[in-house]
C-alpha positions as CSV (number, residue, x, y, z in Angstrom):
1,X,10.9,5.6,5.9
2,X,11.1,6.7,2.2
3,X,13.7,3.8,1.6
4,X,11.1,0.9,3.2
5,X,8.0,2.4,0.7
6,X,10.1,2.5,-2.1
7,X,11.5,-1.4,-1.1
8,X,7.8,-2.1,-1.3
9,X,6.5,-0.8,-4.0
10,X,9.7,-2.5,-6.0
11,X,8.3,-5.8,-4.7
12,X,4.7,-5.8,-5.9
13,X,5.3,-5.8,-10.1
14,X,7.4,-8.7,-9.1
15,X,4.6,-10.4,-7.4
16,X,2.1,-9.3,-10.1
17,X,4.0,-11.6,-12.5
18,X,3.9,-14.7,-10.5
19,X,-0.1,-13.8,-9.0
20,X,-1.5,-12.0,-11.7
21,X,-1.8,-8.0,-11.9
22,X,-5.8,-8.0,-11.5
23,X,-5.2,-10.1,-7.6
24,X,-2.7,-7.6,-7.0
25,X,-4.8,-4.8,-8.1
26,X,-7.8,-5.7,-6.1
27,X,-5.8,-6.2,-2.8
28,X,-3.7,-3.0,-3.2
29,X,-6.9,-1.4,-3.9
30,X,-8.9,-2.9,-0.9
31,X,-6.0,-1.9,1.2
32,X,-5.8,1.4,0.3
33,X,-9.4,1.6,1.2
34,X,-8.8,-0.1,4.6
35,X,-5.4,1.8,5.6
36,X,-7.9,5.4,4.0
37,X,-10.5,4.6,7.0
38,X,-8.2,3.7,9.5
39,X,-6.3,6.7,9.2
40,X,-9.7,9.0,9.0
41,X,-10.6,7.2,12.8
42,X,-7.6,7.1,14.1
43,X,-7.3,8.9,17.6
44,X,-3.5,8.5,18.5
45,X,-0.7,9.8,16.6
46,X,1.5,7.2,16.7
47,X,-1.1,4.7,14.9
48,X,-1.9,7.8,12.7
49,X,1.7,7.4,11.6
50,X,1.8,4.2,10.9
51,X,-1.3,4.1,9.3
52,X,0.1,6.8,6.4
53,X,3.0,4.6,6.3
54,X,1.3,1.2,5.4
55,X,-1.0,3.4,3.1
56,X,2.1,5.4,1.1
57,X,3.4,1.9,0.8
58,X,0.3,0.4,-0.7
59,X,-0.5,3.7,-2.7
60,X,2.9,3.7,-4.3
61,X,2.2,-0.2,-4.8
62,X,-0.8,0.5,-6.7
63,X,1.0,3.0,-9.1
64,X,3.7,0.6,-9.9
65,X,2.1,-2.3,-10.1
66,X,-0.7,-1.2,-12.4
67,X,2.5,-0.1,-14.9
């Protein structure tokens, strides 16, 4: 799980080259609010997993991409 978040957060700086690092840091941003509510509703543990996982992976993204 720790290998696929850090795979991810390698690819956004490359993507902020070719976008831009303000699109990237808006969309990082709005979905690290998204993936922040959906894990604050969500009533099965199995979708409250996966939800931390897509929202370590976009909150790692943020750090690195913001660099």
């Amino acid at each position: 799980m720790i290998m696929c978040v850090c795979h991810f957060s390698l690819c956004f700086p490359c993507a902020s080259y070719r976008v831009g690092r303000k699109p990237i840091l808006m969309a990082t941003s709005l979905c690290q609010f998204l993936f922040g509510l959906a894990v604050a509703f969500t009533g099965n543990y199995y979708l409250f997993v996966a939800m931390r996982f897509l929202l370590a992976m976009v909150s790692l993204s943020l750090a690195t991409s913001c660099v």
